[in-house]
N, C-alpha and C positions, 0 to 999 in steps of 0.2 A: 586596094593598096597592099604589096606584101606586105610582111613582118617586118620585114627589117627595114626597108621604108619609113614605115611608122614609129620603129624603136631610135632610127635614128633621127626624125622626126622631132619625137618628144623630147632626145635628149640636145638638141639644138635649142628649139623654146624654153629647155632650163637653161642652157648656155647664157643664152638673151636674157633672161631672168636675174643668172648671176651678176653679168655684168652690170645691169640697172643697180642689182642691190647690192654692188659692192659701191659702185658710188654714192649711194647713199648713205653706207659704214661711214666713209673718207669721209663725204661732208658731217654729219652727225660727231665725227671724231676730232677730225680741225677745227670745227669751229665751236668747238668750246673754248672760255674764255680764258686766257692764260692765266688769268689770276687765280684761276681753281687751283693752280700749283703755286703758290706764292704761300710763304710761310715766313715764319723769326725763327725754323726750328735748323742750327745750323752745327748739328755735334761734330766733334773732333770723329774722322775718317779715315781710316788705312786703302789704299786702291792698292787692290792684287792687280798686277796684270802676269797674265805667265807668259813665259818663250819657249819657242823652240828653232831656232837658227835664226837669220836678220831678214825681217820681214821688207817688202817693198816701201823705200821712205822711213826706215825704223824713226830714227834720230828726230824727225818731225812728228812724226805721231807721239814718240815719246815725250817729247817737248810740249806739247798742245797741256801736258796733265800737270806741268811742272808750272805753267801760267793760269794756275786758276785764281778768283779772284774768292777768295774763300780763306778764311783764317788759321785753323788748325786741322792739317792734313798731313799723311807720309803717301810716300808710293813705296811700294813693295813689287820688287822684279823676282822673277824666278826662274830658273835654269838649271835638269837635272845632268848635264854634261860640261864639266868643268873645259871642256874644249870647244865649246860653243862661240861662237863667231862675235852674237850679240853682244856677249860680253864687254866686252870691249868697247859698242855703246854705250852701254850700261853706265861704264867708268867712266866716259866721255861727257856723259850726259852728268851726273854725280859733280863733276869738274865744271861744270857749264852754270848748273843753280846749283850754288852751293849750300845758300838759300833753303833749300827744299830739301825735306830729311827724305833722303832716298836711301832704302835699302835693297841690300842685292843678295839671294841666299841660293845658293848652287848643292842641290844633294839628287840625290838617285834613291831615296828613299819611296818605296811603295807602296799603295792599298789597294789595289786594283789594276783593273785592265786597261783604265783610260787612265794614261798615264799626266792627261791633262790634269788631270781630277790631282793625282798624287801630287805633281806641281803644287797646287794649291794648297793641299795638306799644309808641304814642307812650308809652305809662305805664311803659312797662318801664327807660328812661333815667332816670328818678326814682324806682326800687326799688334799696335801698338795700343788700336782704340777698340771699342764696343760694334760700332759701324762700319760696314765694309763695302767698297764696289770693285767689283770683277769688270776688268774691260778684257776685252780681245789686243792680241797687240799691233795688229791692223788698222785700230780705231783712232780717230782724229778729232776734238772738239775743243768746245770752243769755251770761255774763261768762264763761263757764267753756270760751266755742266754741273759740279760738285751741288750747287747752289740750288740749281732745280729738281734734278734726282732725290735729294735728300730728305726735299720738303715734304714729299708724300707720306716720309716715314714716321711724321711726328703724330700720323692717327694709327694709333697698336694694333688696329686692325689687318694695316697693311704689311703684307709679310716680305713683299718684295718691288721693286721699283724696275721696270724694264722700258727699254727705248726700241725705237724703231730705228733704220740705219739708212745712208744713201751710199753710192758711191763716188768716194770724191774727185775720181778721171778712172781713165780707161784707154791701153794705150796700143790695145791688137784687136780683132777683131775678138777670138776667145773672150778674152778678159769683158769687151761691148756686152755681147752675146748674156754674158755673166751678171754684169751689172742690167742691164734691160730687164733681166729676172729678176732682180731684187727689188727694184722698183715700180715694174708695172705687172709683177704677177703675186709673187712674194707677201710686197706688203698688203694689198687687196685682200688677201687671204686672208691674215692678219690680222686685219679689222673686220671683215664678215664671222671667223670666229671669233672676237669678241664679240659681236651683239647678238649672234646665234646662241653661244654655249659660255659668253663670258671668258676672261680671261684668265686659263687653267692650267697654264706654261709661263718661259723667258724665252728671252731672246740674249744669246751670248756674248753678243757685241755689249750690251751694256746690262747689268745686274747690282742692284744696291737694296743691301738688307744689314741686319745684323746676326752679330753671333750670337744670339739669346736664340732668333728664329731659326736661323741654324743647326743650332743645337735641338731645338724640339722637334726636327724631322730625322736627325740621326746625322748629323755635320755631314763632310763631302765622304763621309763612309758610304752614306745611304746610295752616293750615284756613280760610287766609284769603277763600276766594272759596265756602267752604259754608253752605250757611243753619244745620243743625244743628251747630255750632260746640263742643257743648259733648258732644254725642255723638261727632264725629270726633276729640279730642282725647283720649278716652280709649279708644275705639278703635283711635287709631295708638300708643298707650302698651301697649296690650293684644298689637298687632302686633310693637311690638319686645321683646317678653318680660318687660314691669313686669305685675304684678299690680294691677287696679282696687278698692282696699278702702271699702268701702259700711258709712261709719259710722255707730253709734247713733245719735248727734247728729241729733235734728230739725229745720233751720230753721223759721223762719216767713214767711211771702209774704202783703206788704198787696195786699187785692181791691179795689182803687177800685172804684165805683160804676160803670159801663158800658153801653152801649148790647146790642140784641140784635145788630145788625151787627158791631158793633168784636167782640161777646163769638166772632162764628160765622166772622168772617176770622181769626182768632184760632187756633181752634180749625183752623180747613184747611190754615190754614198749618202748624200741627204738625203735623197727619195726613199732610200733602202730604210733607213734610220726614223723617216714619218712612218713606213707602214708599220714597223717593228711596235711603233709606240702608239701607232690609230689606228690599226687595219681599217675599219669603216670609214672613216673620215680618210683615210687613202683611197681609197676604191673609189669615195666619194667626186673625188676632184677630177675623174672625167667627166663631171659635168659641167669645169669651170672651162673645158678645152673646146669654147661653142665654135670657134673659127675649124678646129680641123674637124670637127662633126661634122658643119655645113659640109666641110666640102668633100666629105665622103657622100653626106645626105645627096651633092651635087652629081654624083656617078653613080649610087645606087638610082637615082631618079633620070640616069640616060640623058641630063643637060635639060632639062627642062627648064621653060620658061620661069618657075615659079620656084623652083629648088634654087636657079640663077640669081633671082629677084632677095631670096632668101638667105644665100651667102653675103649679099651685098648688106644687108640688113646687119646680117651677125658681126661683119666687118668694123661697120658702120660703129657698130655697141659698142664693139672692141678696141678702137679706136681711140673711142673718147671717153672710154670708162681708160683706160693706158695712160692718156695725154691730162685728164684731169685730177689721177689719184698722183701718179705719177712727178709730173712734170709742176703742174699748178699746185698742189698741193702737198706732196715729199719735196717739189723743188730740186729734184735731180737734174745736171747738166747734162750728164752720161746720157739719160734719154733721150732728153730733147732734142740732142746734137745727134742721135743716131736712130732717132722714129723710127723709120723706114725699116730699120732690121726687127720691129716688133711681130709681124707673121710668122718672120723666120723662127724667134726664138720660141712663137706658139707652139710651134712645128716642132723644134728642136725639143721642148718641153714635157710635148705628149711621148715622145719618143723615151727618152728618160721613164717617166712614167710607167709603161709598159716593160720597160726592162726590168723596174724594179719588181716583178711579181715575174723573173727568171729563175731568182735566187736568193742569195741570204748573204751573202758573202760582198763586203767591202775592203777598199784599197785605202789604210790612211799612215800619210807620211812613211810608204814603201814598204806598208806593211799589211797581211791581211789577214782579219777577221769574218766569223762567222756570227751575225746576230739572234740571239734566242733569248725566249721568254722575255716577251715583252721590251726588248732595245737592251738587251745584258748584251755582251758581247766577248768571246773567246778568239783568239789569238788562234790560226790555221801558221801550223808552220811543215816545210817538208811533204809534197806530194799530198799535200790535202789533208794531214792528218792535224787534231786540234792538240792542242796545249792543254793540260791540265788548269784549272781556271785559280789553280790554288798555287800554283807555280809561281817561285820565287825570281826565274828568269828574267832577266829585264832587256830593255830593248831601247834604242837612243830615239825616241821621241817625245812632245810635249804634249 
């Protein structure tokens, strides 16, 4: 058998491997009992969420946080461009529950290079309570979220509370393409690093801690100049000895309609943004791509009977590790309804993948940076030259 036969060989049977043992994560994970997160502990809550221009569905996703069934809560909006579109949701929605102390704080004040992060900052003088949850402003849920999220917090151990997400429709192909990753690769990964290494990240879509634990990793200074923002904050929460709890709680994430460019800059910039932050465990994850292994293994091995027999196998895994983490158990419609394009986005996936070990350099909200040391990230402006990292320059995104 040559080498390479063989290397790609083995790295098929880990493929097969993963797939078994990510469905195992899935079921090990769902079917614990709900009432492990059932608590009386229900403290008064500030919800950041930040903006930056009007997301697909604003007005309803913002709405979803204004119908919670939870006693004492604010939301907190945030927007560093007094010319920002959202706004004007913002005021709409304000208008709408009048009900609900919403507050709305517009500055251009900065700490860093993720200008998300500074968003946060500025919102933190207009949080009212001790407890905080960070949503994405994409995100959509449902009355009972406050209520579950929170619960984990009443053991001190716990430094932060994060969710997993679905997508709640999908209306181009791109956007499918998008959501199909979030659900049947995404979160698999997700939960095979939790039971591998434990959970030593977030997840952006949703984040509930408080400012005490905050404060003991060095507040939103600590991640202010990293692209992955929502991975090093629970990361540095994991480093100073809080435990990261990865709860039931589904959110939902609207998939505007998109282009294939927006969808593939999109995509590199995350990919770019894991190695920045796991080299290994990046490298790693060609072994979770067993469908395009096979079918390299299927042309290094000249179509053989048995290399044939062996795509069909890895197919097979890939399928119903997809359909069962996926569909049965995240309960994504986006999937369900668009199975079929799951090869595609394999395909699509490893691609991504491999680009991200071209370069260093990501595209976000029309603007581009170079990542170094570890997921910091510097601002490339003008012919490729970078920005001073200490630069007071500012730039209109969130």
């Amino acid at each position: 058998m040559h080498i390479l036969q063989f290397v790609l060989l083995t790295a098929v049977i880990a493929g097969i491997c993963y797939y078994l043992a990510a469905l195992c994560a899935a079921a090990m994970f769902f079917s614990r009992p709900e009432s492990e997160e059932a608590s009386h502990f229900f403290p008064p809550v500030s919800v950041l969420i930040p903006l930056c221009g009007q997301d697909f569905e604003a007005i309803d996703n913002f709405s979803s946080f204004c119908r919670q069934d939870y006693s004492d809560y604010q939301i907190v909006f945030g927007v560093r461009d007094s010319r920002d579109p959202v706004i004007a949701v913002v005021r709409e929605l304000i208008i709408r529950f009048e009900e609900v102390d919403i507050q709305l704080v517009i500055s251009a004040d900065r700490i860093g290079e993720n200008l998300k992060v500074s968003n946060l900052q500025n919102m933190l003088s207009r949080a009212k309570h001790e407890h905080i949850v960070i949503a994405d402003s994409d995100v959509r849920v449902g009355s009972d979220y406050l209520r579950t999220v929170m619960a984990p917090l009443a053991d001190k151990k716990v430094g932060l509370v994060t969710c997993l997400y679905r997508s709640a429709r999908a209306s181009n192909l791109p956007s499918r393409l998008e959501a199909i990753g979030i659900a049947a690769e995404f979160v698999p990964g997700v939960l095979m690093s939790r039971v591998l290494d434990g959970m030593r990240f977030a997840l952006g879509a949703s984040m509930a801690t408080s400012l005490d634990r905050l404060r003991s990793i060095g507040g939103f200074q600590a991640i202010a100049d990293h692209l992955a923002d929502d991975f090093m904050l629970g990361h540095l929460m994991s480093r100073a000895g809080y435990r990261i709890h990865l709860s039931r709680y589904v959110v939902e994430v609207s998939q505007p309609p998109v282009s294939f460019t927006t969808m593939v800059k999109h995509q590199i910039r995350l990919s770019r943004g894991i190695k920045a932050c796991r080299p290994l465990g990046h490298l790693g994850l060609v072994l979770t791509f067993g469908t395009v292994l096979s079918f390299f293994y299927l042309l290094a091995s000249a179509g053989s009977a048995w290399s044939l027999r062996l795509l069909c196998v890895t197919l097979a895994c890939r399928m119903i590790m997809g359909w069962v983490v996926g569909v049965h158990w995240l309960r994504d419609e986006v999937l369900c309804a668009n199975f079929w394009l799951l090869s595609l986005r394999d395909l699509f996936s490893f691609m991504v993948w491999a680009s991200s070990f071209t370069g260093r350099k990501v595209e976000w909200r029309g603007q581009l940076f170079e990542l170094i040391d570890g997921g910091r990230m510097i601002q490339v402006v003008r012919d490729g030259f970078r920005k001073d990292a200490n630069s007071s320059a500012d730039s209109a995104t969130g």
